[in-house]
MOPAC internal coordinates of N, CA, C and O (Angstrom, degrees):
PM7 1SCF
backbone

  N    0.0000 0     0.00 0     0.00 0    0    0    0
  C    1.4491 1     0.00 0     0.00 0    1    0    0
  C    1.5216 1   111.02 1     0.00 0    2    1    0
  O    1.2310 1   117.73 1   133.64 1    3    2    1
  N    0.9328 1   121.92 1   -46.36 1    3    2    1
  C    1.9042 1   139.40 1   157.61 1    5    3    2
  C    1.3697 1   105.66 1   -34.37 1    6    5    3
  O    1.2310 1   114.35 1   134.45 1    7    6    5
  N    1.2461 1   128.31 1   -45.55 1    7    6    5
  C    1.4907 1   121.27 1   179.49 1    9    7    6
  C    1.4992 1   107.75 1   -72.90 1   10    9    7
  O    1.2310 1   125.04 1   130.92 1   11   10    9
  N    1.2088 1   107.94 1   -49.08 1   11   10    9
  C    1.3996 1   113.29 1  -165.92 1   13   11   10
  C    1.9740 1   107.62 1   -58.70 1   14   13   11
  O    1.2310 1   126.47 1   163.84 1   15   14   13
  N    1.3514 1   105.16 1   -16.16 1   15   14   13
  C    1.4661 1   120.33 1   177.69 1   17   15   14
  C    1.4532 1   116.98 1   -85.98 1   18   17   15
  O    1.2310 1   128.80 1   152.14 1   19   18   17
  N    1.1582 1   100.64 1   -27.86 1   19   18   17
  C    1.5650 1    90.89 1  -175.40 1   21   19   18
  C    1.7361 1    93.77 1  -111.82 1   22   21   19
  O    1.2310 1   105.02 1  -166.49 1   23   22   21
  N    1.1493 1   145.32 1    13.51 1   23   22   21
  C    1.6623 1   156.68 1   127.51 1   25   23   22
  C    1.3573 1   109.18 1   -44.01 1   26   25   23
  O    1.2310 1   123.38 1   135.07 1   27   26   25
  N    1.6511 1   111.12 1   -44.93 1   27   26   25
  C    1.4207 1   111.97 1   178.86 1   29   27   26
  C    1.4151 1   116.16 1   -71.40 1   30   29   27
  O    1.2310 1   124.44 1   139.67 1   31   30   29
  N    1.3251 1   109.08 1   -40.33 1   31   30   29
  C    1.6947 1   127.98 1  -175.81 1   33   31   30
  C    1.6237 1    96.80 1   -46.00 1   34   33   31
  O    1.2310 1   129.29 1   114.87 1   35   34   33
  N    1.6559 1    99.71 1   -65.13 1   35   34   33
  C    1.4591 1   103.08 1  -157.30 1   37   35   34
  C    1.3677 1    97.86 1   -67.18 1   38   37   35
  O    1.2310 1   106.31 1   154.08 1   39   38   37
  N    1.0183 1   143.05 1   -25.92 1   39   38   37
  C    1.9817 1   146.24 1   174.09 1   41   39   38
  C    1.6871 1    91.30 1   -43.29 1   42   41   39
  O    1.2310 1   133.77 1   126.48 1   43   42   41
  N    1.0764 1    90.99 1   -53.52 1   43   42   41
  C    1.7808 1    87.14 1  -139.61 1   45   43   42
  C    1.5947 1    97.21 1   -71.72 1   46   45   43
  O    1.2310 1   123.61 1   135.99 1   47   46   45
  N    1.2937 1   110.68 1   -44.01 1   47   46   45
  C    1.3055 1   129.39 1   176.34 1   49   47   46
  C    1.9026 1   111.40 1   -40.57 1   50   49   47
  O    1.2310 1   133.31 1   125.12 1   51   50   49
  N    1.2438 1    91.89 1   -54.88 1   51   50   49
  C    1.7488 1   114.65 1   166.08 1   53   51   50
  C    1.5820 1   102.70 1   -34.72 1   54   53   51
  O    1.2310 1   126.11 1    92.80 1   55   54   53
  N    1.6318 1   105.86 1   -87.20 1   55   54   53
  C    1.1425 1   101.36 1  -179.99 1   57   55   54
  C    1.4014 1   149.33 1   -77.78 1   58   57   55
  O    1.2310 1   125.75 1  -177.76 1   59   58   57
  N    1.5329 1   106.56 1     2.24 1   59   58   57
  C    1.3956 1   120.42 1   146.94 1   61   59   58
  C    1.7496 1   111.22 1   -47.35 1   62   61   59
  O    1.2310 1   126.63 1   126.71 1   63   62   61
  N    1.3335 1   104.85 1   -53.29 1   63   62   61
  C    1.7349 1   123.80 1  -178.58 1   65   63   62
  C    1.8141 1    89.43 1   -42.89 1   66   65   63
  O    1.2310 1   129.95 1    95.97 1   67   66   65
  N    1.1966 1    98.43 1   -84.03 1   67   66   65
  C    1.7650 1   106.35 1  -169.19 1   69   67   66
  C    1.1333 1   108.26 1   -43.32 1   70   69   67
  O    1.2310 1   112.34 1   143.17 1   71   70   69
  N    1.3494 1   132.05 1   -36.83 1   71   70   69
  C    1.6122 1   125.94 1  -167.49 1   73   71   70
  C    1.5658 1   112.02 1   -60.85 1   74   73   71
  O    1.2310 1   128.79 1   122.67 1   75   74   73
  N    1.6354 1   100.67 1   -57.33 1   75   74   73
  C    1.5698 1    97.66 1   164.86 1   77   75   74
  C    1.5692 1   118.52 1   -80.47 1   78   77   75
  O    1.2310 1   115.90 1   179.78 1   79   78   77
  N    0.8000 1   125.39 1    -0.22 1   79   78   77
  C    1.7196 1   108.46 1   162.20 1   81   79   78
  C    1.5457 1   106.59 1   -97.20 1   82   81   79
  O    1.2310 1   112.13 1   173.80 1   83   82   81
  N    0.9169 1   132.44 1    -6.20 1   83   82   81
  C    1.6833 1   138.20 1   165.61 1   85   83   82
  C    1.7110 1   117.24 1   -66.84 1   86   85   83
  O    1.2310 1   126.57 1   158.01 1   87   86   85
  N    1.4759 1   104.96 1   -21.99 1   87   86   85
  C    1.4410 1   114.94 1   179.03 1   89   87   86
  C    1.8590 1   114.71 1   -88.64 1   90   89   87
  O    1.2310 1   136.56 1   179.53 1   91   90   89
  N    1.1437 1    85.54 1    -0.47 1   91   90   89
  C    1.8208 1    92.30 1  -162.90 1   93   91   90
  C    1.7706 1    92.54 1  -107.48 1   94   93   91
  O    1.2310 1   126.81 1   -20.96 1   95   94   93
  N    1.1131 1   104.52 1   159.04 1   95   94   93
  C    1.3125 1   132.21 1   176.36 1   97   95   94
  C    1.2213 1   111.23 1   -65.45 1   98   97   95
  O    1.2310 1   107.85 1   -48.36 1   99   98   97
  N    1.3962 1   140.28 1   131.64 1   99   98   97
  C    1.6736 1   130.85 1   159.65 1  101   99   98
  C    1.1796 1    97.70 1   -92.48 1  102  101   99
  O    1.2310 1    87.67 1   -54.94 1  103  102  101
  N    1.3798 1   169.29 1   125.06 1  103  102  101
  C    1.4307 1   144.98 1    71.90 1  105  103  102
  C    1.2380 1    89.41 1  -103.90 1  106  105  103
  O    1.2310 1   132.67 1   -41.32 1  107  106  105
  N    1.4704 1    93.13 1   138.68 1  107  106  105
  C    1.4119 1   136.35 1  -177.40 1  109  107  106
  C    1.8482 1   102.83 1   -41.39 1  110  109  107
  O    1.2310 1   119.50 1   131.79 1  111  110  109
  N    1.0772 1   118.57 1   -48.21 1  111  110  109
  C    1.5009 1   147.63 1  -151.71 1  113  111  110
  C    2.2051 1    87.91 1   -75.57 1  114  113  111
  O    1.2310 1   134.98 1   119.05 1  115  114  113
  N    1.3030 1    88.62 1   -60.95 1  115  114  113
  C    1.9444 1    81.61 1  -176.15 1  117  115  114
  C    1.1398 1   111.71 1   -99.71 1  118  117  115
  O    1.2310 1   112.74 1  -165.64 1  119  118  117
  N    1.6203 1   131.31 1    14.36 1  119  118  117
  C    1.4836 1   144.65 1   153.42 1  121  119  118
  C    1.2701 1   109.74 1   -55.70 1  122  121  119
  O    1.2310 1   122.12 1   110.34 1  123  122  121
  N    1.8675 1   113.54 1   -69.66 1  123  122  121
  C    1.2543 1   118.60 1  -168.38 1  125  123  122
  C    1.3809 1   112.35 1   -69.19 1  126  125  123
  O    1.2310 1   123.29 1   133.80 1  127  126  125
  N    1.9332 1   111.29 1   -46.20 1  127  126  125
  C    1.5615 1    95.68 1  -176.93 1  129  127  126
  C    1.3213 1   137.21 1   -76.99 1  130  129  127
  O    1.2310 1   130.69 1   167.27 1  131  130  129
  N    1.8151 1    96.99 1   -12.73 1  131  130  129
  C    1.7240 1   101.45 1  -170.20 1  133  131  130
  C    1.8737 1    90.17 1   -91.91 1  134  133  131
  O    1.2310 1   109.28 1   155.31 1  135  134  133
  N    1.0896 1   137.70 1   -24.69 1  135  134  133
  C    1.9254 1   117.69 1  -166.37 1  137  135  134
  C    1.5620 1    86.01 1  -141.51 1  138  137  135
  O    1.2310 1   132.56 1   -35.27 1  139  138  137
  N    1.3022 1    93.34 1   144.73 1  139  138  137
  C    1.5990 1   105.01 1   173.20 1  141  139  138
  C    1.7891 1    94.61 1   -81.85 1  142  141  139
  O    1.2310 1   130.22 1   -56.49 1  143  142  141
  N    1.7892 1    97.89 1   123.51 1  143  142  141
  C    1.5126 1   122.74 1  -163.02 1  145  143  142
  C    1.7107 1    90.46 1   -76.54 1  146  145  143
  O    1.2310 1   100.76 1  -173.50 1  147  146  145
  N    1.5288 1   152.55 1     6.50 1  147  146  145
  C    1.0894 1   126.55 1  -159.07 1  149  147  146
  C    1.6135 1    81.28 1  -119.27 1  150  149  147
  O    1.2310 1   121.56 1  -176.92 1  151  150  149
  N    1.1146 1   114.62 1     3.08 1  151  150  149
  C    1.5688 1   110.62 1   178.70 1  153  151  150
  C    1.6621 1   114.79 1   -71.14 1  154  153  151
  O    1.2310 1   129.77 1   165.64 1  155  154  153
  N    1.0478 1    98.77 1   -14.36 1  155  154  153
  C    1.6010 1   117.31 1  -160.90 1  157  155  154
  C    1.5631 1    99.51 1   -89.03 1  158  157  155
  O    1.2310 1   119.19 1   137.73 1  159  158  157
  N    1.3958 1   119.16 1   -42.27 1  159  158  157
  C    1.4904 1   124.60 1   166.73 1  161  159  158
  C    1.3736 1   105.25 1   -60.52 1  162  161  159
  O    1.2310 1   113.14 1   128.24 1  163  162  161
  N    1.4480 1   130.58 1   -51.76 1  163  162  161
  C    1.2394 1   116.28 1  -166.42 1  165  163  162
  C    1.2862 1   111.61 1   -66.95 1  166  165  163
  O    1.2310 1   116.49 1   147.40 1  167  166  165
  N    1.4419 1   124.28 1   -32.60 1  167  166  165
  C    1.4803 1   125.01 1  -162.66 1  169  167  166
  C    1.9633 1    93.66 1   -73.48 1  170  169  167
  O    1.2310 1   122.31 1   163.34 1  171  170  169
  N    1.0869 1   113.18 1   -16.66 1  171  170  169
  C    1.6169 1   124.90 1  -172.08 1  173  171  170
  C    1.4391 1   105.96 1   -91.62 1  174  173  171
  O    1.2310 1   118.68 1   164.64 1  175  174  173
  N    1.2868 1   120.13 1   -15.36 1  175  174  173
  C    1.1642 1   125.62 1  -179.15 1  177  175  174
  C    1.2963 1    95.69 1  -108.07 1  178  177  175
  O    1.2310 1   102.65 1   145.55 1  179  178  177
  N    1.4192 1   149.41 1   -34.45 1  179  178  177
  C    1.3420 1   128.59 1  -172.10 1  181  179  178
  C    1.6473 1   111.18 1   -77.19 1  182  181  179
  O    1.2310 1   121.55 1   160.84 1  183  182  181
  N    1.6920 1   114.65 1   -19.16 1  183  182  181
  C    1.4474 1   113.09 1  -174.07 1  185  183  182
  C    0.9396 1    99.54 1   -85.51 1  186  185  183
  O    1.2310 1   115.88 1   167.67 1  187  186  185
  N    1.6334 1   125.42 1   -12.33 1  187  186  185
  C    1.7427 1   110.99 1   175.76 1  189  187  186
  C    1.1346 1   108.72 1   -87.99 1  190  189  187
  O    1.2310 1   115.15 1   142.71 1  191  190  189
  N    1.2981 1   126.80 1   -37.29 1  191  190  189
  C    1.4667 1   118.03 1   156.63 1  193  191  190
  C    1.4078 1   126.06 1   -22.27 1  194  193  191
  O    1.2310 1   129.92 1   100.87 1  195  194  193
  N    1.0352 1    98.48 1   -79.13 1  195  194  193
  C    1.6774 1   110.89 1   161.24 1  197  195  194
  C    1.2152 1   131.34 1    -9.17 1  198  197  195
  O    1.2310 1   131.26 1   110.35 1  199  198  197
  N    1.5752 1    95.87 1   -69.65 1  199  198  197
  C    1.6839 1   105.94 1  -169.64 1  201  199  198
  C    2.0840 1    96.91 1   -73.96 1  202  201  199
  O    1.2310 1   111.90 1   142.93 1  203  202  201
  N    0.7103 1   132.88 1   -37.07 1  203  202  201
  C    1.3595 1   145.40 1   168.90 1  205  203  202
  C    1.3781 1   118.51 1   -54.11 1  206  205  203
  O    1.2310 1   119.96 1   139.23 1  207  206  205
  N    1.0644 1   117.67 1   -40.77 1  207  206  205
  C    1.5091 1   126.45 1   170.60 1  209  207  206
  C    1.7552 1   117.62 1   -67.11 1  210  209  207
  O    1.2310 1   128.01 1   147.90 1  211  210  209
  N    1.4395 1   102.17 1   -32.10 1  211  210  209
  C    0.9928 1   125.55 1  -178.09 1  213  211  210
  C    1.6857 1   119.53 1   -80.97 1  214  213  211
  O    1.2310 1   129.99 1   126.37 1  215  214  213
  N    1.3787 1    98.35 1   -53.63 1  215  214  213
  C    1.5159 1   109.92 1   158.58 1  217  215  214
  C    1.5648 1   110.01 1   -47.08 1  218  217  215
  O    1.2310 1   124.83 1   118.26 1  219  218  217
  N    0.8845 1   108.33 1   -61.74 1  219  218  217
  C    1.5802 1   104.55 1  -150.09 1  221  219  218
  C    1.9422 1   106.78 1   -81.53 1  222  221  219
  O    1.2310 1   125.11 1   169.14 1  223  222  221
  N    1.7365 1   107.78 1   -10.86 1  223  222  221
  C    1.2187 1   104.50 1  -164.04 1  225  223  222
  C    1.6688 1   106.95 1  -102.44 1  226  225  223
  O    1.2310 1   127.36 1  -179.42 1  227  226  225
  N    2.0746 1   103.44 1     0.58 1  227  226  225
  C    1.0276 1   124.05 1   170.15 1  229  227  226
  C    1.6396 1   120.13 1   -78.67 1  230  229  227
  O    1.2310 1   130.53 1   148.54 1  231  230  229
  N    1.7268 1    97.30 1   -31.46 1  231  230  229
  C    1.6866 1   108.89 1  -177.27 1  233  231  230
  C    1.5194 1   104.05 1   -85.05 1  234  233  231
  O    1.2310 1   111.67 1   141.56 1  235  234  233
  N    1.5015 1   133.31 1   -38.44 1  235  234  233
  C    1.2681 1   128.57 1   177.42 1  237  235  234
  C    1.2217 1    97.91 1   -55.99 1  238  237  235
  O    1.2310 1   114.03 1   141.16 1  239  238  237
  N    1.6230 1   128.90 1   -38.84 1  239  238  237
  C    2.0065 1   105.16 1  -157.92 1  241  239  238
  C    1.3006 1    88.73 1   -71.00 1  242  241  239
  O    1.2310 1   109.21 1   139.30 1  243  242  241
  N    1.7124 1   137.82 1   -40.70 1  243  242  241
  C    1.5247 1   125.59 1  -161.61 1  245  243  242
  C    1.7434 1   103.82 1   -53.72 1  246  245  243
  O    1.2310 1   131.61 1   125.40 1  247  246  245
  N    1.8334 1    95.18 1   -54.60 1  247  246  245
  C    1.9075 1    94.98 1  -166.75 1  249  247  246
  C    1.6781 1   105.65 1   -43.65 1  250  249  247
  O    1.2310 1   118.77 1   126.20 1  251  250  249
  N    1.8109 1   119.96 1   -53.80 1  251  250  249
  C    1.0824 1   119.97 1  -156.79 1  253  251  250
  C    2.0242 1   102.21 1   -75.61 1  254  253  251
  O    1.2310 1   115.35 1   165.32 1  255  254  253
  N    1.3616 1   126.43 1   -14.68 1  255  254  253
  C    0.9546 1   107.17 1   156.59 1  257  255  254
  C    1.7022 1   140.02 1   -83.48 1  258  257  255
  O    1.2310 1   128.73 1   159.47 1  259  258  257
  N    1.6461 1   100.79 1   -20.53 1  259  258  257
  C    1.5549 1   111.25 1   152.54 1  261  259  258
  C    1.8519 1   110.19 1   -25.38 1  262  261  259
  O    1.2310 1   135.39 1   111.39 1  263  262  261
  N    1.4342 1    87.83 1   -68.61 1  263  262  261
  C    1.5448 1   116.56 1  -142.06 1  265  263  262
  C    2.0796 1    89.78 1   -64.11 1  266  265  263
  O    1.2310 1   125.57 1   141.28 1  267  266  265
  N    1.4122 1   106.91 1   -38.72 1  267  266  265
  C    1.3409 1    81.87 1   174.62 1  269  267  266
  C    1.4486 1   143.85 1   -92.46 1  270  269  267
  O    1.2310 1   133.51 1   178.15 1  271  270  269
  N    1.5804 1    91.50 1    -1.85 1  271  270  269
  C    1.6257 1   119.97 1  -179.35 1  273  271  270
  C    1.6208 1    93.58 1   -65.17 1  274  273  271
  O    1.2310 1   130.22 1   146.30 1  275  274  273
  N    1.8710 1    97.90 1   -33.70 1  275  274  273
  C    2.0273 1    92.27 1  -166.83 1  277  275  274
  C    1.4383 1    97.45 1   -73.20 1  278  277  275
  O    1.2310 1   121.86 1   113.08 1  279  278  277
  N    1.4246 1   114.05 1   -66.92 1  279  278  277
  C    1.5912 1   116.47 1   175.59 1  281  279  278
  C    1.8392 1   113.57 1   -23.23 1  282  281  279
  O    1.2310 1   124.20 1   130.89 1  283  282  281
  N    1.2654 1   109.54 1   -49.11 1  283  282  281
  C    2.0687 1   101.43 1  -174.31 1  285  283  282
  C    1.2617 1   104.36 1   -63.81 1  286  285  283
  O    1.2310 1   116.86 1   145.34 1  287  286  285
  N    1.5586 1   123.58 1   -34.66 1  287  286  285
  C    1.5048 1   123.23 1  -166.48 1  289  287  286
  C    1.2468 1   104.22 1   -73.79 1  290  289  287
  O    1.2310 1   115.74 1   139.73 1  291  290  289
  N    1.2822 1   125.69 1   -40.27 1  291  290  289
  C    1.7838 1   126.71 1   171.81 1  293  291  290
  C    1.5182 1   111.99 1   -51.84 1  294  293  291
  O    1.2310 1   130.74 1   144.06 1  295  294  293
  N    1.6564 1    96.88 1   -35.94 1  295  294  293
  C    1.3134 1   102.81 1  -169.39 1  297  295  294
  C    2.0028 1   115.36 1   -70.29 1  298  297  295
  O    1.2310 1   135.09 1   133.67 1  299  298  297
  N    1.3122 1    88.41 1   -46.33 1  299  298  297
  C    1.4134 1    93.03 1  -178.03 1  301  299  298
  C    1.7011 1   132.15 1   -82.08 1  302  301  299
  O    1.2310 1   137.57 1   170.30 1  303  302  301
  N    1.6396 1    83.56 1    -9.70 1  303  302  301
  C    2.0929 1   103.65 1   157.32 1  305  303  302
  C    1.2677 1   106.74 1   -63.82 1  306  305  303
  O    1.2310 1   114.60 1   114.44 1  307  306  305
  N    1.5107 1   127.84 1   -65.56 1  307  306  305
  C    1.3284 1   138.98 1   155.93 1  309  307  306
  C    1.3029 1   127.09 1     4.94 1  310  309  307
  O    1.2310 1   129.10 1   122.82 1  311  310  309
  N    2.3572 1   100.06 1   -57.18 1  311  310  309
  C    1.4201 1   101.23 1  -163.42 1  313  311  310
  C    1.4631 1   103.40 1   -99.68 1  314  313  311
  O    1.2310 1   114.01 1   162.37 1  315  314  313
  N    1.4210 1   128.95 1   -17.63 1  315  314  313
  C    1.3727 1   144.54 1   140.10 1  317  315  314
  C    1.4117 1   118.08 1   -36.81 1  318  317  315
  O    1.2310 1   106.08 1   138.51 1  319  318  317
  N    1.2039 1   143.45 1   -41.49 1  319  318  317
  C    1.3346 1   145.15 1   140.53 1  321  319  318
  C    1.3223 1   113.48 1   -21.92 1  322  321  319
  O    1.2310 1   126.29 1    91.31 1  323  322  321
  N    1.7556 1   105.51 1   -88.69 1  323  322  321
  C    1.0891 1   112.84 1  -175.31 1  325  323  322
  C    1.9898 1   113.01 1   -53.73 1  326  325  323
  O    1.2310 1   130.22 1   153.32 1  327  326  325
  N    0.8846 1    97.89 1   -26.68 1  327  326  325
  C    1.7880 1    94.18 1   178.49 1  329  327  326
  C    1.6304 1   108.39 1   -75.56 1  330  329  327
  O    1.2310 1   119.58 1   145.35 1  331  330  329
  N    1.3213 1   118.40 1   -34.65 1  331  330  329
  C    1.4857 1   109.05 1   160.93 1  333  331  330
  C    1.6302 1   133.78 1   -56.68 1  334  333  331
  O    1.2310 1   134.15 1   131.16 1  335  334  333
  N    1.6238 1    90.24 1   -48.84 1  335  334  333
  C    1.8021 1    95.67 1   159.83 1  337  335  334
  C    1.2814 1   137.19 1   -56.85 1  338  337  335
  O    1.2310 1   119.61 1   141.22 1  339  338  337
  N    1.3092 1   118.35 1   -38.78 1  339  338  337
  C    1.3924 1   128.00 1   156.28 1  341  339  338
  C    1.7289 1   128.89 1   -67.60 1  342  341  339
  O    1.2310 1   129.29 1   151.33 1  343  342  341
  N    1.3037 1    99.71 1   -28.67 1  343  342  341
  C    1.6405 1   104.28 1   160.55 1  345  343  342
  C    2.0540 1   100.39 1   -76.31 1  346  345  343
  O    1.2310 1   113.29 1   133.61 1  347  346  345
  N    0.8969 1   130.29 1   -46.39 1  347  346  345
  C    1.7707 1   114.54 1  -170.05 1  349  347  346
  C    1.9434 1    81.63 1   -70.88 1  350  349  347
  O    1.2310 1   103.02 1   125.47 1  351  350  349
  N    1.1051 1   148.77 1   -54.53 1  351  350  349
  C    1.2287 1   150.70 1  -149.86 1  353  351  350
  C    1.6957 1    94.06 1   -53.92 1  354  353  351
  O    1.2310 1   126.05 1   133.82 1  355  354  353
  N    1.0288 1   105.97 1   -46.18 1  355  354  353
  C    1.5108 1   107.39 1  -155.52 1  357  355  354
  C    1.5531 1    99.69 1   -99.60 1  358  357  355
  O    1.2310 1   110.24 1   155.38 1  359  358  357
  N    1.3235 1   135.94 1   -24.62 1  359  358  357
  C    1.2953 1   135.31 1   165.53 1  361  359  358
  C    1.7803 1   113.65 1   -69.74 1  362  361  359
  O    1.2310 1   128.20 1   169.46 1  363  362  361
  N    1.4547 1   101.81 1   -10.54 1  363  362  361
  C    1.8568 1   102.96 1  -177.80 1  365  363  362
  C    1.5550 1    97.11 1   -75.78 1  366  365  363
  O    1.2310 1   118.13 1   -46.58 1  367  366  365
  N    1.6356 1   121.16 1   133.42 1  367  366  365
  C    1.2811 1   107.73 1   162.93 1  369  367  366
  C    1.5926 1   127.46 1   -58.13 1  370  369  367
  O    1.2310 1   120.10 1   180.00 1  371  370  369

């Protein structure tokens, strides 16, 4: 479901992109002289940023919640241990 969310992000993001470049002129001739044309990469480079930042800051929360679901289960073998030892401790006359 997480993918399908950040698919939407980058959609919309997309056509936010097109909406304002849809208002501008294409010939080459009032591209270059009326807007500096490398602006257009950056704005293309910050939505990929984006979607990437997003990706990847979606897969770290899964790893780092793996990692602590594993850590409690160690943890709670641990306290199960000790609750077995103290049950034979206390059943020894």
């Amino acid at each position: 479901m997480k993918n399908k969310q950040i698919q939407m992000i980058v959609l919309v993001c997309i056509g936010l992109f097109l909406f304002f470049v849809s208002g501008l002129d294409f010939s080459s001739v009032v591209l270059l002289n009326a807007d500096p044309w490398w602006m257009y990469f950056v704005v293309l480079g910050i939505l990929v940023s984006a979607y990437y930042f997003m990706k990847y800051s979606i897969e770290d929360k899964k790893i780092d919640e793996e990692f602590i679901e594993k850590e409690g289960q160690v943890f709670m073998e641990r306290i199960e241990e000790d609750r077995a030892k103290r049950r034979e401790y206390s059943e020894k006359p």
